[in-house]
Residue, then its C-alpha position, 0 to 999 in steps of 0.5 A: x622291812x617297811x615299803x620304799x615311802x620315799x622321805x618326801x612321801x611320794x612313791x615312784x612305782x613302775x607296773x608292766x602289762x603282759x600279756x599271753x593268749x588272752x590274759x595278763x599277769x596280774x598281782x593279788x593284794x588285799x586291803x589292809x583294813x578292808x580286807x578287799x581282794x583286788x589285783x593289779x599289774x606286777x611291778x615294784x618300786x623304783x629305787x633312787x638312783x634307777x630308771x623305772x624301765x630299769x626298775x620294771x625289768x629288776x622287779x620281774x626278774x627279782x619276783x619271779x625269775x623272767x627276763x622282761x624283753x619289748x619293754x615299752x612305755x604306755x603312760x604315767x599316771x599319778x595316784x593321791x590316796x588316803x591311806x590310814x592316817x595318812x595320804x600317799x603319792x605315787x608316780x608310776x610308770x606303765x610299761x607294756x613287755x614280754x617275758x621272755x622264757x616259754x616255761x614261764x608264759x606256762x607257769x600259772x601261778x608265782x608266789x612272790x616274797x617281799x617284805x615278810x608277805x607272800x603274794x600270788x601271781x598269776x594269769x587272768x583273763x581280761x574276760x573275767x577282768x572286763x567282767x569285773x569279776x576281780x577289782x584292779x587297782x589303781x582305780x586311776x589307770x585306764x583298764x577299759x583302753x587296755x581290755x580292748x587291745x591285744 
């Protein structure tokens, strides 16, 4: 299966931060030509028809099995990029919510299957992030607000 490009070419996506003990559940990705490492905050697209507060709260139940509770919106963003032969559009939506089931704030990883791909979730310190010891994309978004909140 292909990702959701909407006909039009713009993808509307919804992300969460969550945040436990000092960390936030991130994504790992890697660039398909660059091969870079990077991660960003868990979510998906959202598809026609769908809120994306009801997207974000599908998308981690769907990808690993927790009930996203306190959600609440934190901005939206637009992000143009070019992507191979191509530009892309997004719209996303960034939520902030919590996961509900203690045994998964335990969990330190999550493999996540999606569109013939297996991705690794897992916790990362915003030390480490603020350190810039991982890449978080999209670039657009205001990382640096958020490492210094709790």
């Amino acid at each position: 299966m292909t990702p959701k490009w909407y006909p039009d070419g713009i993808e509307v996506k919804a992300l969460c931060l969550v945040e436990h003990e000092g960390r936030w559940l991130m994504q790992e990705f890697f660039h398909p030509e660059t091969q870079e490492r990077y991660v960003r905050f868990l979510g998906g697209a959202v598809d026609k028809g769908e809120y994306a507060e009801e997207a974000i709260i599908r998308e981690f139940r769907e990808e690993i099995g927790a009930t996203l509770v306190g959600v609440e919106l934190v901005t939206v963003r637009e992000h143009v990029f070019p992507y191979r032969d191509d530009t892309r559009h997004q719209i996303i939506f960034v939520f902030k919510g919590r996961i509900a089931e203690p045994e998964l704030l335990a969990q330190e990883e999550f493999l996540i299957e999606e569109f013939g791909h297996r991705w690794r979730a897992f916790w990362v310190a915003k030390t480490d992030l603020a350190a810039g010891l991982i890449p978080m994309r999209p670039a657009i978004l205001p990382f640096a607000e958020w490492l210094g909140s709790e």
